[in-house]
N, CA, C and O atoms as CSV, one atom per row, in Angstrom:
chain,resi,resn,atom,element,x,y,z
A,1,UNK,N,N,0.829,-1.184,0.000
A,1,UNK,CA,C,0.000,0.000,0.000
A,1,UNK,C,C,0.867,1.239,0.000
A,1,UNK,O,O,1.892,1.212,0.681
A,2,UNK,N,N,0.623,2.106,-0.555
A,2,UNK,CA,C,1.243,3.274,-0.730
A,2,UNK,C,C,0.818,4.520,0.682
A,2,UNK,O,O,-0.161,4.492,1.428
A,3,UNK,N,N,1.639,5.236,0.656
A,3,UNK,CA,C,1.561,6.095,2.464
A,3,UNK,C,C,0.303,7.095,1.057
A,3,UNK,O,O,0.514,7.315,-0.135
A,4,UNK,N,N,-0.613,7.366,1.719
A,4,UNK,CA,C,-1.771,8.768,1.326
A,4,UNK,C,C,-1.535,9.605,3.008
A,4,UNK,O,O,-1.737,9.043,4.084
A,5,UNK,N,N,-0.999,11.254,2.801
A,5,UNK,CA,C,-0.720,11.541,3.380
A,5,UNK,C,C,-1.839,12.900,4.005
A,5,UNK,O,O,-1.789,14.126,4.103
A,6,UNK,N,N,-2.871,11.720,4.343
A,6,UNK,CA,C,-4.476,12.747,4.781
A,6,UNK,C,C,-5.221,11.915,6.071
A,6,UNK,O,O,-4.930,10.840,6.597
A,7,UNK,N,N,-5.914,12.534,6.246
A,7,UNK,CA,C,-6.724,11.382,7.220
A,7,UNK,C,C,-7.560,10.532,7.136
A,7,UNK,O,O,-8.402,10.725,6.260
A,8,UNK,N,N,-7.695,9.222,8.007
A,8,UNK,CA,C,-8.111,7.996,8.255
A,8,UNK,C,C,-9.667,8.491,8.700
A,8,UNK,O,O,-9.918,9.477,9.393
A,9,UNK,N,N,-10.546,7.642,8.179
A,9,UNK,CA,C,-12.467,7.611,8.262
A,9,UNK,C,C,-11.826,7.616,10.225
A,9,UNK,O,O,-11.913,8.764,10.661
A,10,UNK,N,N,-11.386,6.811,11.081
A,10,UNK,CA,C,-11.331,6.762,12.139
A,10,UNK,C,C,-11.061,7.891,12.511
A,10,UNK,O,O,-11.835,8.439,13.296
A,11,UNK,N,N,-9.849,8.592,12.042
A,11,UNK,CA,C,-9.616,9.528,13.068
A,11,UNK,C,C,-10.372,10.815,12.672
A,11,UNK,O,O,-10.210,11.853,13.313
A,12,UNK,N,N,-11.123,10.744,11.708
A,12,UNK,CA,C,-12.110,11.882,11.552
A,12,UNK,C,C,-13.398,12.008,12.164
A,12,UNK,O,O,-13.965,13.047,12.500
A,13,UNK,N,N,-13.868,10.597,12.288
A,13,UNK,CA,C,-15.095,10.175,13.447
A,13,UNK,C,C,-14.632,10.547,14.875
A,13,UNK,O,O,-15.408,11.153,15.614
A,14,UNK,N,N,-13.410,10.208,15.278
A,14,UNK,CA,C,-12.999,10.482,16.756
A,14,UNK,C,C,-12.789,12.226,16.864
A,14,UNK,O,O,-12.824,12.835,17.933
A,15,UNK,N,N,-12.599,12.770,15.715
A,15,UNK,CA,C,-12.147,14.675,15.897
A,15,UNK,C,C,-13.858,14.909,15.758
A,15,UNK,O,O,-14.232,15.797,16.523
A,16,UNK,N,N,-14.657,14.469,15.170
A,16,UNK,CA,C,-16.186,15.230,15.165
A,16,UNK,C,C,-16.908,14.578,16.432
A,16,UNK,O,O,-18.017,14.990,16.773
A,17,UNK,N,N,-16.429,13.820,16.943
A,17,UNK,CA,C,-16.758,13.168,18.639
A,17,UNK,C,C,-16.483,13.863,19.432
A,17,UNK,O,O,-17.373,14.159,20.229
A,18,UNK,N,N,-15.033,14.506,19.620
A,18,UNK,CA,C,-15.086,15.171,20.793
A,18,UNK,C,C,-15.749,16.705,20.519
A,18,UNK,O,O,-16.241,17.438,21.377
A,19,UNK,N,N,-15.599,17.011,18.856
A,19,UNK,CA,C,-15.972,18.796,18.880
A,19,UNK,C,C,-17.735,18.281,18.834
A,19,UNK,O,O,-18.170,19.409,18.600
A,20,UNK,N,N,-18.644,17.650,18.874
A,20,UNK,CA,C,-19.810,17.492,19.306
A,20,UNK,C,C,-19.739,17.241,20.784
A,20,UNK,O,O,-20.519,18.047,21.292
A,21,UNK,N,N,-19.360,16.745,21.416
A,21,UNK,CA,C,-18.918,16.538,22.886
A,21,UNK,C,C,-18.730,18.057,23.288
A,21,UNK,O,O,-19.593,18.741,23.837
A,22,UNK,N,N,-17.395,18.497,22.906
A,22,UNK,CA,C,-17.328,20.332,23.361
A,22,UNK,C,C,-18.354,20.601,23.214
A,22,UNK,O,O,-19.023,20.682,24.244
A,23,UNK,N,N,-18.978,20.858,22.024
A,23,UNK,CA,C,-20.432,21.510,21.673
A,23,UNK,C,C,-21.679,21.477,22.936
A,23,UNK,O,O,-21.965,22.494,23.568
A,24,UNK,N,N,-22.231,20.375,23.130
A,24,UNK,CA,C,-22.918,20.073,23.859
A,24,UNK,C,C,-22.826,20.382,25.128
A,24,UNK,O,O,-23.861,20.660,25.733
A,25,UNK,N,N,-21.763,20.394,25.691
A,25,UNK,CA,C,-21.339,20.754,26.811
A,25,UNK,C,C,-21.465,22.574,27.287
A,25,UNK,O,O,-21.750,23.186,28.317
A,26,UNK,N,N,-21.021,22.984,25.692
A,26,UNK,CA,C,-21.013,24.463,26.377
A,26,UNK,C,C,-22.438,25.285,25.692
A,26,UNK,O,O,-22.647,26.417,26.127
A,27,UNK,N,N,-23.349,24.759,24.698
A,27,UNK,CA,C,-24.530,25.382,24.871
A,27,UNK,C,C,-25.120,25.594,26.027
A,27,UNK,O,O,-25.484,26.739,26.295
A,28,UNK,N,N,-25.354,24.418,27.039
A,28,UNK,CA,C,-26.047,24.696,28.277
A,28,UNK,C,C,-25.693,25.725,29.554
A,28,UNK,O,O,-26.347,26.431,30.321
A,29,UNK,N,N,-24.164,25.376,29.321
A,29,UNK,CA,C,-23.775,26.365,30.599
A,29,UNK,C,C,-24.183,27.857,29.627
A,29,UNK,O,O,-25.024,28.716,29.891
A,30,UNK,N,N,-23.544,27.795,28.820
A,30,UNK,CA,C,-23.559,29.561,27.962
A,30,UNK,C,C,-25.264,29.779,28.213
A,30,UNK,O,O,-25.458,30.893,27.727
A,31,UNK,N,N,-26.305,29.378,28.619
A,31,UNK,CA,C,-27.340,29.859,28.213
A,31,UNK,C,C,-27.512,29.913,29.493
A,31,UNK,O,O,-27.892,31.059,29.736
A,32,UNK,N,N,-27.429,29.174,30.663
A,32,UNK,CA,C,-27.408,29.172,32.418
A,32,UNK,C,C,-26.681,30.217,32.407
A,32,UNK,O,O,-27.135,31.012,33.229
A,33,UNK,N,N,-25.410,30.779,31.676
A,33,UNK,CA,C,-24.985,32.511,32.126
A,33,UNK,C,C,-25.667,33.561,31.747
A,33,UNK,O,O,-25.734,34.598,32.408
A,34,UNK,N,N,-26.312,33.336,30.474
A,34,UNK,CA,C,-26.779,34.410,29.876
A,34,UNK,C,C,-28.059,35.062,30.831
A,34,UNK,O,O,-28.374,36.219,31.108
A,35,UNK,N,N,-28.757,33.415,31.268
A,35,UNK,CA,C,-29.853,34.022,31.728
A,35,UNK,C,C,-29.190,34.417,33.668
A,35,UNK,O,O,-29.848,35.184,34.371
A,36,UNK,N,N,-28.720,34.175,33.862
A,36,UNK,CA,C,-27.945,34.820,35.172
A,36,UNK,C,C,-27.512,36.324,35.176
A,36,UNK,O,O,-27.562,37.294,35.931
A,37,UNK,N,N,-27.067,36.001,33.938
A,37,UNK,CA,C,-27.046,37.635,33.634
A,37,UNK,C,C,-27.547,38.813,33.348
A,37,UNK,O,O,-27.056,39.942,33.335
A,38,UNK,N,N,-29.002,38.237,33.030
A,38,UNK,CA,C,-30.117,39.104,32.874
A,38,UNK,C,C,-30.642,39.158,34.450
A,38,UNK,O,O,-30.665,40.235,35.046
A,39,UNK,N,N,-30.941,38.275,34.901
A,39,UNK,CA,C,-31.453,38.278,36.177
A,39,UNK,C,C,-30.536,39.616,37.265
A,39,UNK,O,O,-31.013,40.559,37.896
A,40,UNK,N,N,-28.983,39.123,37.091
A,40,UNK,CA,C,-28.534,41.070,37.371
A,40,UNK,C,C,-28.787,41.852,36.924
A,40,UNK,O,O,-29.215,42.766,37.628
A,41,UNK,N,N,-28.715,42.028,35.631
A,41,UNK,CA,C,-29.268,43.241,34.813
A,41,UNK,C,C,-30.362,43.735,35.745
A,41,UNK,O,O,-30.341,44.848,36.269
A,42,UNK,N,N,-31.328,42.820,35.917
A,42,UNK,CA,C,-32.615,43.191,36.008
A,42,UNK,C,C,-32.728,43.814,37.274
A,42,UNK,O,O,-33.272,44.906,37.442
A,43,UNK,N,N,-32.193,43.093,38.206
A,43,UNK,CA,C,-32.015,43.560,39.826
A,43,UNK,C,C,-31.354,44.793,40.113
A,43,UNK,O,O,-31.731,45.650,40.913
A,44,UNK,N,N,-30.044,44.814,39.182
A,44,UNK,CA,C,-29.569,46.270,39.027
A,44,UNK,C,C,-30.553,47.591,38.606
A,44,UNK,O,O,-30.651,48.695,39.142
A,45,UNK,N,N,-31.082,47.147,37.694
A,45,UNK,CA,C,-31.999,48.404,37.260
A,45,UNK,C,C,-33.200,48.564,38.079
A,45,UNK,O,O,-33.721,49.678,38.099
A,46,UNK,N,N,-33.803,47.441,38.876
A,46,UNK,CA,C,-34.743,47.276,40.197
A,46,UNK,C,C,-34.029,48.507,40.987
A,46,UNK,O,O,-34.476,49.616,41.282
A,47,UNK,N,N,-32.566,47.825,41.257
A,47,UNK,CA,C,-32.319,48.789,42.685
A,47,UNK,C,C,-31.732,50.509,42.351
A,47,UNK,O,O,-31.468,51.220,43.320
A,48,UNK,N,N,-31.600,50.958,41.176
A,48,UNK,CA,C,-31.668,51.896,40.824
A,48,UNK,C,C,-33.161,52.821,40.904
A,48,UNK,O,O,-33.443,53.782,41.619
A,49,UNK,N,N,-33.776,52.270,40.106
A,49,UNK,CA,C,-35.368,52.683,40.231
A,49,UNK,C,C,-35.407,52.931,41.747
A,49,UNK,O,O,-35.193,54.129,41.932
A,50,UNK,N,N,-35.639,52.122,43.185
A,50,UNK,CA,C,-35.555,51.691,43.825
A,50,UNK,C,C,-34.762,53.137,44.588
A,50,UNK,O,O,-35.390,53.974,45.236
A,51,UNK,N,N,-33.611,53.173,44.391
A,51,UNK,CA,C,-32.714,53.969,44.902
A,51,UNK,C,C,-33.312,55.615,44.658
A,51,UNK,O,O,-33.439,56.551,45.447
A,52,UNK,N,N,-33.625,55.467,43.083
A,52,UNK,CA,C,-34.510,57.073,43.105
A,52,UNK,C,C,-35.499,57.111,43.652
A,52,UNK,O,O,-35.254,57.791,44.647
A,53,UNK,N,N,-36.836,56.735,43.690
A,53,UNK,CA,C,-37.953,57.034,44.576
A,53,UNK,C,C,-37.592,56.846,46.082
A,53,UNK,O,O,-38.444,57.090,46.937
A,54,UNK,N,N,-36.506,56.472,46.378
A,54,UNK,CA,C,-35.970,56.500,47.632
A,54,UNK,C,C,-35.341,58.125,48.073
A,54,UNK,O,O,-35.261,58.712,49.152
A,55,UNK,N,N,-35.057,58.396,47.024
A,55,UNK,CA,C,-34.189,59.951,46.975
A,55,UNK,C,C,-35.668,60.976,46.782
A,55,UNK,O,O,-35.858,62.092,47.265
A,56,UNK,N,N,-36.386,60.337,46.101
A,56,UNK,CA,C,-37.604,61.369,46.027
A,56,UNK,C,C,-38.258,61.803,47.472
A,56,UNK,O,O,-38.377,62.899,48.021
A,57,UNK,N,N,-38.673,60.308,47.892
A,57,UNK,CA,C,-38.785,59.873,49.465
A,57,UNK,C,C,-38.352,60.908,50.485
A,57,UNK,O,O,-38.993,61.616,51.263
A,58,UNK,N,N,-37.446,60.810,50.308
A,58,UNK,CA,C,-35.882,61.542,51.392
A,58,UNK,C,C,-36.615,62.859,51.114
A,58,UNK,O,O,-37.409,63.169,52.002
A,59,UNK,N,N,-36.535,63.606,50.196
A,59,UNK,CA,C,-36.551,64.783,49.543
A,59,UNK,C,C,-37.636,65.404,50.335
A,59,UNK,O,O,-37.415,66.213,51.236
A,60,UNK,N,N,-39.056,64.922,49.904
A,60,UNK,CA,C,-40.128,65.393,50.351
A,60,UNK,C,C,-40.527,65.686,51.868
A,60,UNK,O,O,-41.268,66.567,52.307
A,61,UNK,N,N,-39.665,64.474,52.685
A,61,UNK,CA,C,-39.680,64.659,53.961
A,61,UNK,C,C,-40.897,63.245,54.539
A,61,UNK,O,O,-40.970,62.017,54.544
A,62,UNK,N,N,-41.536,64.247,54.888
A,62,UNK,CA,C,-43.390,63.766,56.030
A,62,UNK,C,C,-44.194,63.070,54.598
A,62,UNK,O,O,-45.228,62.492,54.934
A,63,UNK,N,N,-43.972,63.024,53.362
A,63,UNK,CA,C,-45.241,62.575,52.858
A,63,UNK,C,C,-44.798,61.002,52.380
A,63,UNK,O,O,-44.375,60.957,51.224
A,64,UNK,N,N,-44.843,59.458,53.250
A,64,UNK,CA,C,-44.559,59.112,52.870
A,64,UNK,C,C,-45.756,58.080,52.744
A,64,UNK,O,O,-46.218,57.767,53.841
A,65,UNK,N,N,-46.451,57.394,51.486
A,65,UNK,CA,C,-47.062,56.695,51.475
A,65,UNK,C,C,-46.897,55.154,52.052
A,65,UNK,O,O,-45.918,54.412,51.973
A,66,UNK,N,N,-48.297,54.908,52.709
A,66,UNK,CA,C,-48.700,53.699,53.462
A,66,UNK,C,C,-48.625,52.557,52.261
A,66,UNK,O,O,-47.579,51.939,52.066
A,67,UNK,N,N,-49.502,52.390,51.682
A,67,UNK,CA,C,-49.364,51.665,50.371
A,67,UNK,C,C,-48.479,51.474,49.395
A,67,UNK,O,O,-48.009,52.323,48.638
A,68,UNK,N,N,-48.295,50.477,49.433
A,68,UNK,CA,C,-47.116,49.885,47.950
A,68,UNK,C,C,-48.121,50.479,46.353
A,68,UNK,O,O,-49.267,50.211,45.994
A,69,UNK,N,N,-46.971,51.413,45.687
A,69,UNK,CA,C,-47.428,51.424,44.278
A,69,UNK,C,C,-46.650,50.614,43.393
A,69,UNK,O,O,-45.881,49.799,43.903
A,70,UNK,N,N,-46.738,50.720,41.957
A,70,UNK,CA,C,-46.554,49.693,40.834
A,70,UNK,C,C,-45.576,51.029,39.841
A,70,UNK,O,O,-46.087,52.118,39.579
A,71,UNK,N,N,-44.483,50.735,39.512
A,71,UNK,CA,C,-43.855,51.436,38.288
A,71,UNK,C,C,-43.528,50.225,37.536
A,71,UNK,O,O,-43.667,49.059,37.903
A,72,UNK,N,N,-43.128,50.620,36.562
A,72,UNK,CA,C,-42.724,49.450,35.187
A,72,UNK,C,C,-41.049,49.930,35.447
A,72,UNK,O,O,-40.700,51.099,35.615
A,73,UNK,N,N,-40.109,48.713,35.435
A,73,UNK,CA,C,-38.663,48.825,34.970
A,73,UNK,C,C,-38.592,48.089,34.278
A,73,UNK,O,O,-38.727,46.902,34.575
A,74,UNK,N,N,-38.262,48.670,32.638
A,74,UNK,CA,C,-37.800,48.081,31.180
A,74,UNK,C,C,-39.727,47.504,31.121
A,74,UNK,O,O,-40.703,48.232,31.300
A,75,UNK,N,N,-39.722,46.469,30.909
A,75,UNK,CA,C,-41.039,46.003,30.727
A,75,UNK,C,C,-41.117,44.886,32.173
A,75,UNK,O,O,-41.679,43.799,32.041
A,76,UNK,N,N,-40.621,45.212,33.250
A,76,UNK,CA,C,-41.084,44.651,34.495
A,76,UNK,C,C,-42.038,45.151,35.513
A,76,UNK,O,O,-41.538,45.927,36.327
A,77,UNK,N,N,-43.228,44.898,35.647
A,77,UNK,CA,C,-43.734,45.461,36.633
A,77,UNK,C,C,-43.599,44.941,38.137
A,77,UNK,O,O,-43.932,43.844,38.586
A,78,UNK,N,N,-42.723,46.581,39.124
A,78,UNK,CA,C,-42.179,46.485,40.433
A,78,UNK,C,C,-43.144,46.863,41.238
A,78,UNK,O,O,-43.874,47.715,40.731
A,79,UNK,N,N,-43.477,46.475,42.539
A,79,UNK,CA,C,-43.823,46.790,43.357
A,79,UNK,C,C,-43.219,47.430,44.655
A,79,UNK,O,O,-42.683,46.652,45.443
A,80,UNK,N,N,-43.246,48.663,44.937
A,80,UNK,CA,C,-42.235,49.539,45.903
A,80,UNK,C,C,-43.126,50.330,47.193
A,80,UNK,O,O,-43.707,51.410,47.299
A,81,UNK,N,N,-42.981,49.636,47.718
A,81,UNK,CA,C,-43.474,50.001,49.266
A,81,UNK,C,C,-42.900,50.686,49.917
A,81,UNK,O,O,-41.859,50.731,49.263
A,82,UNK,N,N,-42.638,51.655,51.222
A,82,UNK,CA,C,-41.796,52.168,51.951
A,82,UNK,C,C,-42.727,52.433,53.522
A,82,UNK,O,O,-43.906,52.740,53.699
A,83,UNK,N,N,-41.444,52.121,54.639
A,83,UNK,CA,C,-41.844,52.244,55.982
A,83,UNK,C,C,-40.857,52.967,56.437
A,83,UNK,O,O,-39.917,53.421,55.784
A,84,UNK,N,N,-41.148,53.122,58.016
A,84,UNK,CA,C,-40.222,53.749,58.524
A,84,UNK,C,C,-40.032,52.953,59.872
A,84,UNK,O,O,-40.901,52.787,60.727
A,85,UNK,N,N,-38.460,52.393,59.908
A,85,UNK,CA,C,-38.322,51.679,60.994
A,85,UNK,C,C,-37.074,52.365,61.833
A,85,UNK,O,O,-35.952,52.564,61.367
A,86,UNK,N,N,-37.478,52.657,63.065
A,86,UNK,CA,C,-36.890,53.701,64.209
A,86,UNK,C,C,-36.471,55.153,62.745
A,86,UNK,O,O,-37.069,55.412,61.700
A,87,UNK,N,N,-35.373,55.694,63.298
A,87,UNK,CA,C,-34.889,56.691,62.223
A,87,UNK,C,C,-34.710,56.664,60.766
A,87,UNK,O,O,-34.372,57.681,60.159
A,88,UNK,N,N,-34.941,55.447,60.129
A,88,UNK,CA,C,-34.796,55.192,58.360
A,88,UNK,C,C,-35.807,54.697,58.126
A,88,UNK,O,O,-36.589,54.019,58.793
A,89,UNK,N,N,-35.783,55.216,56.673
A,89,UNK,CA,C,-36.802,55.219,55.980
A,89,UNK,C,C,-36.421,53.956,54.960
A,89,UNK,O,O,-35.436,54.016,54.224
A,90,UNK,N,N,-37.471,52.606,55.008
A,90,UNK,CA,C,-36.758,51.426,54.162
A,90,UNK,C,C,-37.972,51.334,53.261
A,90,UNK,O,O,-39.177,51.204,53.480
A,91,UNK,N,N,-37.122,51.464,52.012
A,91,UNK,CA,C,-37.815,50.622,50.653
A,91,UNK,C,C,-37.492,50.209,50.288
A,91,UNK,O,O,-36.286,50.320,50.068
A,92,UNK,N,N,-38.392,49.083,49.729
A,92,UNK,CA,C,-38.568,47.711,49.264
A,92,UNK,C,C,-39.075,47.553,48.190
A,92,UNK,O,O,-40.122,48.128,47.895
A,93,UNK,N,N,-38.399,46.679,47.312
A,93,UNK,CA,C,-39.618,46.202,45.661
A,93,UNK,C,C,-39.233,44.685,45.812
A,93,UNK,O,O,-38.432,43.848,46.230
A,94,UNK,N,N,-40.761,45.045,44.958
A,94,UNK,CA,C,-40.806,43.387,44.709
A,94,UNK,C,C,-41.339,43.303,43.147
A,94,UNK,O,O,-42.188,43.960,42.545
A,95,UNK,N,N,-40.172,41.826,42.608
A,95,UNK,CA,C,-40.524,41.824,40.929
A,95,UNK,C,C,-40.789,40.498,40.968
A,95,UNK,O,O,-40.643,39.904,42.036
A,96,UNK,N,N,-41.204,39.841,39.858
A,96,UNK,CA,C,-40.459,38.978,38.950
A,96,UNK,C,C,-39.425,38.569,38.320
A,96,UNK,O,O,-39.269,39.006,37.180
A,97,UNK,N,N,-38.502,37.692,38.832
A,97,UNK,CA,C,-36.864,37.882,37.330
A,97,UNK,C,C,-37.092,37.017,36.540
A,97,UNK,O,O,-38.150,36.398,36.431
A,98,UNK,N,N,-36.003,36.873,35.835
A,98,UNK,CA,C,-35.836,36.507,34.212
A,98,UNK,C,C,-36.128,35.260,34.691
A,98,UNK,O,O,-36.172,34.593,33.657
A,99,UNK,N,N,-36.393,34.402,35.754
A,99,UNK,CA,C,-36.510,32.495,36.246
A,99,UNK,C,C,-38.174,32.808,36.671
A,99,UNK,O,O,-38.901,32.106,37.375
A,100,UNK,N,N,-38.440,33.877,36.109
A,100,UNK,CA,C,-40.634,34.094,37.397
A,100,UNK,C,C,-40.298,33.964,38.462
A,100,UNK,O,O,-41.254,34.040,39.235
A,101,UNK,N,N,-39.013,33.732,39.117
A,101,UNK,CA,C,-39.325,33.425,40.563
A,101,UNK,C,C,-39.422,35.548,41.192
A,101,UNK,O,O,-38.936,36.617,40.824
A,102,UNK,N,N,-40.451,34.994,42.381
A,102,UNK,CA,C,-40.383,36.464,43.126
A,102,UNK,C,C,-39.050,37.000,43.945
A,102,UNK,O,O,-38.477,36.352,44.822
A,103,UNK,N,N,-38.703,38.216,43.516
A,103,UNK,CA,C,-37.352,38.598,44.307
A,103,UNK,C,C,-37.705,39.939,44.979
A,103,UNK,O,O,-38.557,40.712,44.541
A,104,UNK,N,N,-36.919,40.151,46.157
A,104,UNK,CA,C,-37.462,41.246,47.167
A,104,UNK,C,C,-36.459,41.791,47.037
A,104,UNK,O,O,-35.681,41.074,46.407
A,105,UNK,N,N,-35.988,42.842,47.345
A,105,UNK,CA,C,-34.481,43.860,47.547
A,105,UNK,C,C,-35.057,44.952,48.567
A,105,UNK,O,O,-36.217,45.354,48.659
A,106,UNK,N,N,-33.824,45.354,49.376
A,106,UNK,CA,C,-34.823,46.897,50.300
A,106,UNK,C,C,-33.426,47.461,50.261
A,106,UNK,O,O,-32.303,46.973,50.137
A,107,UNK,N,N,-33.969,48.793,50.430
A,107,UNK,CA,C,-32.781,49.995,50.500
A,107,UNK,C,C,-33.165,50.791,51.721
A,107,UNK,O,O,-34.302,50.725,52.189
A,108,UNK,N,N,-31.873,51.811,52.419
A,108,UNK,CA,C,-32.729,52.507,53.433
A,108,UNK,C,C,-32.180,53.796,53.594
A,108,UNK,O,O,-31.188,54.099,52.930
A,109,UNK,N,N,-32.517,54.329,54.119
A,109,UNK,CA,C,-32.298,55.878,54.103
A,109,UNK,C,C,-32.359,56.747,55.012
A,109,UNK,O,O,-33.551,57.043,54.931
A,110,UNK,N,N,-31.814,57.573,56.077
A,110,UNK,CA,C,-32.000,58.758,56.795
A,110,UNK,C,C,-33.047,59.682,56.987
A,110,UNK,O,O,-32.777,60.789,56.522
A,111,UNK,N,N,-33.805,59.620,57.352
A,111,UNK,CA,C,-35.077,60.795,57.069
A,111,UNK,C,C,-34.203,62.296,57.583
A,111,UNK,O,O,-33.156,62.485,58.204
A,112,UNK,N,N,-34.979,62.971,57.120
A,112,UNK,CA,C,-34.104,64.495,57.650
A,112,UNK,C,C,-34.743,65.136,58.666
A,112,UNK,O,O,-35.120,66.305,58.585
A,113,UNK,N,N,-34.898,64.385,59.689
A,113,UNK,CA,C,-35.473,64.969,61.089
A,113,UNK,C,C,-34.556,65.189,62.054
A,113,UNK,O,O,-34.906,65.631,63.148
């Protein structure tokens, strides 16, 4: 037999084995980050929102509502409540993230008394 200096049916089945093997392996994690990563996204821009009506809060002083209202962040609708426990003023939202599961966050603040 003469040397042909290319590759063997075997060792071309064993190189598309393992790069389907790689393959498989890293669709799932890459898509478990992506969506992890939205889920910060999302919490970040929660606690921003969050952080301003907190500053509005602060601002106004005495008018602080009993009742939780509803703003939209990006296309999420938050729910943001605020109390006052001893000297700070704590608010709280509550969303949905990128998994539906419910997530809470609170921030707090100084009143100016």
């Amino acid at each position: 037999m003469r040397n042909n200096k290319g590759f063997s049916l075997i060792e071309t089945l064993v190189a598309l084995s393992i790069l389907v093997t790689v393959i498989t392996t890293f669709i799932p994690i890459k898509s478990t980050i992506m969506l992890h990563r939205d889920i910060l996204h999302q919490k970040q821009e929660v606690l921003n929102s969050l952080h301003e009506e907190l500053q509005i809060m602060l601002m106004n002083g005495d008018t602080i509502p009993i009742a939780a209202y509803t703003i939209n962040v990006g296309r999420t609708p938050v729910s943001i409540g605020f109390t006052v426990e001893n000297s700070l003023l704590k608010g709280c939202a509550e969303w949905k993230n990128a998994k539906n599961k419910q997530q809470r966050s609170c921030l707090y603040g100084y009143t100016s008394k």
